[in-house]
Structure formats: C-alpha cells, structure tokens
NULO-39541 format. One record per residue (C-alpha): residue in three letters; x, y, z. Coordinates in steps of 0.25 Angstrom, whole numbers, plus 5000, padded with zeros to 4 digits. Each point is the difference from the previous one (the first is absolute). Layout:
N
AlaXYZ;...
END
This chain:
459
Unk503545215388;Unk499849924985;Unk500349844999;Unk501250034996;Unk501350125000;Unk501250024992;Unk501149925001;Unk501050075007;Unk498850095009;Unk499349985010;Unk499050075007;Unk500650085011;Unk499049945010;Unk499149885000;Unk498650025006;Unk499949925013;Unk498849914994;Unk500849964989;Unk501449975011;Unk498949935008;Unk499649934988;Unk501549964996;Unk500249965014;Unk499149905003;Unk500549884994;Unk501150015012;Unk498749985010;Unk500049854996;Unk501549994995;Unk500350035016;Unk498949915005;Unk500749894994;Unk501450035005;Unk499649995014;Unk499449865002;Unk501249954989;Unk501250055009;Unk499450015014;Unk498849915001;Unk500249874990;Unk501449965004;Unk499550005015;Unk498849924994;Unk500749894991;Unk501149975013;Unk499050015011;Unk498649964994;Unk500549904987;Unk501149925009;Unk501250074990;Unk501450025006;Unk500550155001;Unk501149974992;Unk499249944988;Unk498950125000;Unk501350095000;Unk500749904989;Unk498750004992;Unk499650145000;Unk501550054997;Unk500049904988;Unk498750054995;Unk500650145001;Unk501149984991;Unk499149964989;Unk499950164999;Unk501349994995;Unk499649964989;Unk498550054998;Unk500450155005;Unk500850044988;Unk499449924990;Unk498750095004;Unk500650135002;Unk500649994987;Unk498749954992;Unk499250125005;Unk501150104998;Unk499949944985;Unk498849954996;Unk498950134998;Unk498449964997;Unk498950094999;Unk499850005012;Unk501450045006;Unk501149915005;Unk499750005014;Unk498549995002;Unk500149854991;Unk501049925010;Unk498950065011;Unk498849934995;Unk500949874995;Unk500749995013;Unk498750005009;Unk499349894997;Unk501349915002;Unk500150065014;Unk498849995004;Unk500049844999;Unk501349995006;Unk499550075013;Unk498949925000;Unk500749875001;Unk501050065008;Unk499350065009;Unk498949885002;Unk500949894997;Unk499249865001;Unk500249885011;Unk501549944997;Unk500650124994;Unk501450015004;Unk501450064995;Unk499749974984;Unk498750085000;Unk500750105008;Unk501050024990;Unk499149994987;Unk499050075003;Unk500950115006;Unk500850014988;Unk498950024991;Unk499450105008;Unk501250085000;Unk500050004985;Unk498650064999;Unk500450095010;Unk501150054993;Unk499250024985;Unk499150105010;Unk501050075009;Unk501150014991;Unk499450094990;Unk499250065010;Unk501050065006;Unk500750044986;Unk498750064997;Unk500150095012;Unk501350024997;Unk499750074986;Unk498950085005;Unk500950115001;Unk501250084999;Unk500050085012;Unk500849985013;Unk499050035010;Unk498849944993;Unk500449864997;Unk500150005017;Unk498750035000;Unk499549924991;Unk500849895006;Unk499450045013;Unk498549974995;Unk500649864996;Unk500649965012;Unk499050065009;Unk499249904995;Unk500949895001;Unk500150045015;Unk498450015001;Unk499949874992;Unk501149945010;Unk499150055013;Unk498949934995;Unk500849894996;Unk500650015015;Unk498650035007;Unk499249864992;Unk500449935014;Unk499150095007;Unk498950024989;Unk499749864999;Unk500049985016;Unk499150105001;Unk499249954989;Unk499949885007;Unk500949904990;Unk501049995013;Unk501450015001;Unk500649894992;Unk501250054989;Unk499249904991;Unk498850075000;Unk500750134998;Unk500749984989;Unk498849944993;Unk499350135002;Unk501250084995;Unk500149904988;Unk498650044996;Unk500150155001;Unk501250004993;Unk499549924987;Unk499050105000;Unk500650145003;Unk501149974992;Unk499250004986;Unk499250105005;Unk501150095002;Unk500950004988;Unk498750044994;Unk499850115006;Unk501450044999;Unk500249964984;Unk498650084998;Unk500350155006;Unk501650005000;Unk500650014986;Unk501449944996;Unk501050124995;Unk500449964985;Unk501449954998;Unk500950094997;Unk500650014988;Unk501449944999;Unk501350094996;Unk500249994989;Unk501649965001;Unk499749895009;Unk500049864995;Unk500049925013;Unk500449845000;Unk500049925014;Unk501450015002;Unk500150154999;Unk498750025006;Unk500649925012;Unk501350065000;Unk499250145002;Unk499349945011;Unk501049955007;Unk500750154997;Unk498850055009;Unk500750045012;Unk498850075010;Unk499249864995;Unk500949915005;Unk500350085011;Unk498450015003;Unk499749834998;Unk501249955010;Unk499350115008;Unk498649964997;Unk500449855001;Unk500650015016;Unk498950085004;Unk498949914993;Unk500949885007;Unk499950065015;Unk498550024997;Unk499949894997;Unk500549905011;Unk499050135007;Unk498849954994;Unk500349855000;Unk500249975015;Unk499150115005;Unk498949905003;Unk501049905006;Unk500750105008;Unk498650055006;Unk499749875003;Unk501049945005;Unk501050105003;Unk499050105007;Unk499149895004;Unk498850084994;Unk499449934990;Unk498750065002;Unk500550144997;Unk500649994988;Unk498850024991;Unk499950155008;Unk501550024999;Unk500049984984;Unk498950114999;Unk500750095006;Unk501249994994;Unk499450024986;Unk499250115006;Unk501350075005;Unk500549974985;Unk498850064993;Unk500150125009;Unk501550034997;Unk499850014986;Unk499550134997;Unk501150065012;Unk501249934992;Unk499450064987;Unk500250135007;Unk501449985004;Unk500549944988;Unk499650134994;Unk500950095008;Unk501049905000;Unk499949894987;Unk499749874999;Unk501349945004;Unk500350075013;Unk498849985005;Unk500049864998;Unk501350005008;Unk499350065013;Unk498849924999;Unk500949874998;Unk500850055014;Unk498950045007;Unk499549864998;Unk501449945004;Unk500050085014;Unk498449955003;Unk500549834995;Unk501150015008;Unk499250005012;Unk499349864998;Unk501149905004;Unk499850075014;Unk498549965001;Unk499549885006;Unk498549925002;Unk499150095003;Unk500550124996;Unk498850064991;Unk500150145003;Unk501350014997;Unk500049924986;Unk498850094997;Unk500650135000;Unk501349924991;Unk498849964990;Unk499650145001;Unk501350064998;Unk500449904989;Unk498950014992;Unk499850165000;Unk501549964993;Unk499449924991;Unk499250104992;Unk501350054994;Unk500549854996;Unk498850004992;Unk500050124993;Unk501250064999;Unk500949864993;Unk499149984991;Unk499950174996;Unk501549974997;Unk500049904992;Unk499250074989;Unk501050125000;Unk501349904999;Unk499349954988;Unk500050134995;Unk501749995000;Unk499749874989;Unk499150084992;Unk500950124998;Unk501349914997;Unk499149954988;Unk499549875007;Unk498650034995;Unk498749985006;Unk500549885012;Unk498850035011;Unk499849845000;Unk501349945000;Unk500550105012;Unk498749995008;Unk500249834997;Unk501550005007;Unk499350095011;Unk498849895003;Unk501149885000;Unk500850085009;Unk498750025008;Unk499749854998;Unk501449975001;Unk500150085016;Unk498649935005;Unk500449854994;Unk501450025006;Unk499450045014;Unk499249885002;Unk501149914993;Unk501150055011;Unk498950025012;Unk499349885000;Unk501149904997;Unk501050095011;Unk498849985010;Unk499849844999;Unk501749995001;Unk499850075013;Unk498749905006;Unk499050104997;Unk498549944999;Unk499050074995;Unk498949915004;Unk500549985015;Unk500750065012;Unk501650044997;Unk501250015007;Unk500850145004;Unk501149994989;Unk498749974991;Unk499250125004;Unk501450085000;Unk500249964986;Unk498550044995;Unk500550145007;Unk501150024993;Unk499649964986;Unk498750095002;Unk500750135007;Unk501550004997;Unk500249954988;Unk499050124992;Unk500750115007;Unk501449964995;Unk499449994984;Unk499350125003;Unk501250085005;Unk500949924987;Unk499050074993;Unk500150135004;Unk501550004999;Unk499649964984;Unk499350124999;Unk500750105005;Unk500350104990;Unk499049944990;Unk500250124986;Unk498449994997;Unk499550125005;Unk498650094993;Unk501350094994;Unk500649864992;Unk498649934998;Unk499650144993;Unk501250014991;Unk499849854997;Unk498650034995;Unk500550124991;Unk501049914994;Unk499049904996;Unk499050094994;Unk501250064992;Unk500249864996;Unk498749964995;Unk499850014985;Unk498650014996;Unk499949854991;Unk500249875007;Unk501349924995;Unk500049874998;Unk501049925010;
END
C-alpha cells in the first residue's frame, strides 16, 4: 500500500496494521464519551451542589452550539484541500482545543458551578467536532466497497468500544492503584490519559493511513448551496437513515445517561456498577465481528433491524427488576451490549454508502457536510436524553444525592427501560425496506466512476 491511491480506487483491502492504525484515534475519542454522558452529569449534580435540571439545561444548551459548528466544519473540510489532505488538518487543529476543555471540565476548580459547566462543555464539543467529524469522513472515503467500509468501520468502533471499557474500568484502576474511589479522582486520572493518548493517536493514525484524493468533479456539475441542498434533501435512503439514526442514538442515549443513577438507586448496587459497565462493553466488543458476519449474508440494514429487536425484547425486561437484582440486570447488560456491536458498526457503514446516492446525483465530494448532520444528530439524540431525563426526573422528586420515593424510583425505571425500546422499535418500522443493498451501493459506485472526468473543475 503507497501514501496515496487513485482517486476513484481503492485497495481492495487494507492491511490490519494500517486499520489499526486508522483506528486508534477512537481509543481516546470513546474515553471521553463515557465520563461526558455517564460519569460528569452524576458528578456536577451530586459532587458540585448543581440541580438535575440545570446540568440537563446546561449540557443540552452547549449541544446546540453544534448546530452551528457541525456544518460550518463539515463544509470547510469538504472544501478546503492542503498538502497534507483535507481530513488529517482539522485532526491536528482540533486536538489541542479539546484537550484543554477536558481538562477543565473534567478537573473543574473550587466554586465551579453551572457557567463553567456550559463554557467549557461547549468548547469541548467544538474541539471534538474539528477531530471526530473529519475522522469519520475520512473512514468514510477509504473506500468504495460494501463490505469493506464495515470493516473498516469495525476497527474504528472497536476501538471506541475498548477506549469506552477503559474509560468504564478507571473506577477500578485507580482503586486498585490505591487513588480510592472518589469520581473526582477518577476523572482527574481520565483527564490526564486522554490529553495524552489523544495527540499521540492522531499521529499514529495521520502517519500510516493515507487520505484517498478528491475525486474529480463531473464536469457538468456546477453546485450552489441552494441546489446542493435541494439534492440533499432529495436523498431519500439518507433521510430515511438520520431519523433512524436519530431515535436510536436517542434511546441510547437516555441508556447511557441514567445507567449509573439506575444502579445506584434503582438497583441499590452502587458498588457494582463499575463491573456491570465492563461487561457490557466487553458483550459490545465481542458482537462485532459476529454482526460483521451476519450483515454479509444479510446487508447492513436488516441486520441492524434484528439487533435493534433483539435489544428491544432483552430492555423490555428491566421495569420488572427491583433492588438487589444483580444477576438478572447482568445477563440484560450482557444481552444488550452483545446488541451493541451492530449499533456501532453497522450505522455508521451506511452512512458512507447514502453518501454515495449525493455523489452520483452530481453533489460532489460531501463526505464532511453528511458525516457533520450525522454527529449533530448524534450530539443532538445524547443532548436531548439528558435534557428530557434529568428535568423529567426532578418534576417527579427524584434525588440523586439522597433517598427517593416509589413514583420517584418508578420514574427513573421507565425513563431508562421503556422509553429506549419504543425509539428503537419507531426506528425499525423506519427502516423496514431500506433500498441500500451491496446490489444498489455497487451500481452507485459504477455511476460515479462514469461520472469522473479526469481534470478538476473549478465550482
């Protein structure tokens, strides 16, 4: 494999070591994603005296500031093309600018309260938009096979789900090490790893993966905004995938922001959620390479669909636990997060190949912009579980720092196991039927290199 290929080729397999390679920025991508939704809203209400209502408030309003970032980004890295690519730039910009945000997010000093939540929170999302946003585009580009971008996809996520178990396991590190069991002292640790792995990884990554070329434009197409965005909006299996994408992320989402309230107060186990997080990204880990395998006898879609049932059938089953029931909630995390390998890899898969239905109606090359409304659905579906959850929760009396009522503890149950099978199953019903099979994504590909004109058209 050279630096570079052809623009419109690719190789018809990456080598593991450079997958890996690509790969591993998602190590410290996902060990910030688990303390910023599960461990620091927990933290900032119980440890820093904040309201549940205005960590939700504060987080939610930081989110829609991607609103504006998001696209702003996706298009500058569609558009603007250096020496060194138009991915790998944002990468090396964006890192710095995060990693200072989780510092002083993640070790906020004496007196910080709701505006430092919200500052720092919003910039941090910025930097973590310039990295993940063309990062993903990147993966996205490496190819133009069906099967392949799954499994490039699924060197990337795994990653993300290792980088979530380590994230998931710091409790238990630093106990071990001695450094006790305080959610202060943890996050401390995690801040430090990750101002260091991060740098270190996008190195690695920028130096033995190479960017595919833009393609040339066709040669007919001169694209404004207002048709480029008319074209985008004509993308049915895209906006079919997003709403999709959206409700699943949102039933997630309220999933991974109250698991650590609903273990501690709902299951009276505080002690065990550090063990039951393990094994649920474990369970995640494990089920990637078995969806994989479906998804080849099957497609993308369809699997997603059983695994998004099958999770439904196992989440259905929490309402009916009560304190004390570990075993029980184990196999469910089992269960759940075996589901979870196909959330991770398959979605994202898609998503390059809907792109492919843009570049072929002439929209160009729009990697960026697509994988920018992805992230602010993404963003959009966790901002909007802790804004309905947490403010829902203090309506009904519920106190994360003290002892709750039954309607309370009823509440935390239904918002945690109810809720995320109805998303899911609106999901499904949305894609039933979805037209993106290998057949169409191949015929998508044969359109574009027929399209391609060997010069590059100014637009």
């Amino acid at each position: 494999m050279t630096a570079t290929a052809p623009a419109g080729r690719s190789p018809a397999r990456y080598s593991r070591w450079q997958l890996l390679a690509y790969g591993l920025p998602g190590l410290p991508l996902a060990g910030l994603g688990v303390p910023l939704f599960i461990f620091l809203p927990a933290f900032y209400a119980q440890n820093r005296g904040l309201s549940l209502e205005a960590v939700g408030f504060a987080l939610l309003l930081a989110r829609l500031w991607d609103a504006v970032s998001d696209p702003l980004i996706g298009l500058l890295s569609d558009r603007i093309t250096t020496r060194f690519g138009r991915r790998k730039p944002w990468l090396f910009a964006g890192a710095p600018i995060t990693c200072v945000a989780i510092y002083m997010l993640f070790v906020p000093p004496e007196g910080a309260g709701i505006l430092h939540l919200f500052g720092w929170s919003a910039l941090l999302y910025l930097g973590w938009t310039m990295v993940q946003l063309p990062y993903t585009a990147w993966g996205a580009e490496l190819t133009g096979d069906y099967h392949e971008r799954s499994r490039i996809t699924a060197y990337r996520e795994g990653m993300l789900v290792l980088g979530t178990l380590v994230a998931a396991g710091m409790p238990a590190i630093v106990s071990a090490a001695g450094g006790g069991e305080e959610t202060s002292t943890v996050l401390t640790v995690l801040a430090l790893f990750l101002v260091i792995a991060l740098p270190a990884a996008i190195t690695i990554a920028a130096r033995f993966m190479p960017e595919r070329p833009k393609p040339a434009t066709p040669i007919h197409i001169r694209l404004d905004w207002r048709a480029g965005t008319a074209l985008l909006l004509r993308n049915k299996p895209f906006l079919r995938l997003i709403l999709a994408y959206l409700l699943n992320g949102l039933a997630n989402g309220f999933a991974a922001t109250l698991f650590v309230l609903f273990v501690d107060k709902g299951l009276g186990l505080p002690g065990e959620t550090d063990i039951l997080l393990l094994v649920y990204f474990l369970a995640g880990i494990l089920g990637v390479p078995v969806w994989l395998a479906v998804s080849r006898r099957a497609g993308k879609h369809r699997t997603w669909i059983a695994a998004m049932l099958a999770n439904s059938a196992i989440f259905a089953l929490v309402p009916l636990l009560g304190p004390g029931d570990y075993l029980a909630f184990l196999a469910i995390c089992i269960g759940t997060g075996a589901c979870l390998g196909a959330d991770l890899v398959l979605p994202p898969s898609m998503q390059a190949d809907v792109v492919d239905v843009d570049t072929a109606d002439g929209g160009g090359s729009r990697a960026g912009l697509y994988f920018a409304l992805w992230g602010m659905a993404t963003k959009l579906a966790l901002a909007l579980a802790v804004g309905i959850a947490f403010p829902v929760l203090d309506a009904a009396g519920f106190q994360a720092g003290g002892s709750n009522d039954a309607d309370a503890l009823l509440t935390l149950s239904l918002l945690y196991g109810v809720a995320p099978v109805i998303l899911k199953l609106t999901a499904i019903l949305i894609m039933r039927g979805f037209p993106i099979t290998a057949e169409r994504q191949a015929d998508l590909q044969r359109k574009i290199t027929a399209n391609i004109q060997p010069i590059t058209v100014r637009r």
